[in-house]
N, C-alpha and C positions, 0 to 999 in steps of 0.2 A: 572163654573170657578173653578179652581182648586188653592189652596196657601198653602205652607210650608212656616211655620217658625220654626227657630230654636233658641236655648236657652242653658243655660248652661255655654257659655263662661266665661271668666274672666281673670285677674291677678292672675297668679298663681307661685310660687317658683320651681326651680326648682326641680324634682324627686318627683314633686308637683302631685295630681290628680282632674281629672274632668271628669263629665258625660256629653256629648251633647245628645241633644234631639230635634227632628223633625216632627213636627207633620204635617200631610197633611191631609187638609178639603174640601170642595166641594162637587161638584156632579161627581161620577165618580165610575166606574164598576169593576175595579181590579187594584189592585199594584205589580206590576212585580218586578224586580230590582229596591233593594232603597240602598245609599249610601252616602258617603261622599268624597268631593275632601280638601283643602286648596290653598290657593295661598298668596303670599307676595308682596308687590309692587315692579312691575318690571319685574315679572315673570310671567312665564305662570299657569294656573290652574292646582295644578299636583291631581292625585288619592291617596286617600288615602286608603279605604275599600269600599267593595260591599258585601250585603247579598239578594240572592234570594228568590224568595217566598217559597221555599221551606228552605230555612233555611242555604243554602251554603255559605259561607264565601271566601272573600279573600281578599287580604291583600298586601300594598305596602311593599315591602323590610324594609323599614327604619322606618318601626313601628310594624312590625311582634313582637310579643310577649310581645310589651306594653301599642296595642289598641285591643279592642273589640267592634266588633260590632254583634248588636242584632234587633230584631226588634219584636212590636205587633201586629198583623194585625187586631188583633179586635178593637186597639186605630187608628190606621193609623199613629202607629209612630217605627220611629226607632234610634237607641240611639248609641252614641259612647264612651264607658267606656277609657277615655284617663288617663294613669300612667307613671308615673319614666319619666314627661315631661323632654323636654331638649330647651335648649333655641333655637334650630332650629327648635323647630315643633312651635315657635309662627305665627301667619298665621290668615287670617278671613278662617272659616271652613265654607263648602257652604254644604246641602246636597242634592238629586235629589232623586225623585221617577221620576220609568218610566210606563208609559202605551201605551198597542198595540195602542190607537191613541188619541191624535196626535203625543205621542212621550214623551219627558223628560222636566218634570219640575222642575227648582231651584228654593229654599230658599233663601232671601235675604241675608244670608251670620252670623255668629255671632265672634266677636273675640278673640282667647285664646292670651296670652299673659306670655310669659315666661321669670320671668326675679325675681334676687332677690335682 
């Protein structure tokens, strides 16, 4: 059985910063693409970043140069360095590792909250 969770959320000010963090525990043989999405109620789940096992990055338009993502593979975690918040990235932040089988699993979700 494989479980993420994440951590790090909070009430934060705006042009405020925060670090999410994802840890994936179980039994299980490789982590492929791991990432983060958000979503707000009413909407659908949008992407926000992906980092490959290899280390490749990318990145939704609308955070390009004020998030970073990273990741450990020898913790089974990876981290989202979120900066110069703005009250529209408030959102519950989910993040997913993927493996060749059965596929992608999410984290219960944690919530940033942007507002001063």
């Amino acid at each position: 059985q494989v479980q993420l969770v994440e951590s790090g959320g909070g009430l934060v000010q705006p042009g405020g910063s925060l670090r999410l963090s994802c840890v994936v525990s179980g039994s299980f043989f490789q982590i492929y693409t791991m990432g983060w999405y958000r979503q707000v109620p009413g909407k659908e789940r949008e992407y926000v970043a992906g980092i490959t096992i290899a280390g490749r990055t990318n990145y939704a338009d609308s955070v390009k140069g004020r998030f970073a993502i990273s990741r450990d593979n020898a913790k089974n975690t990876v981290y989202l360095q979120v900066n110069s918040l703005k009250p529209e990235d408030t959102a519950v932040y989910y993040c997913h590792a993927d493996f060749a089988m059965p596929g992608r699993y999410w984290g219960p979700g944690t919530q940033v909250t942007v507002s001063s």
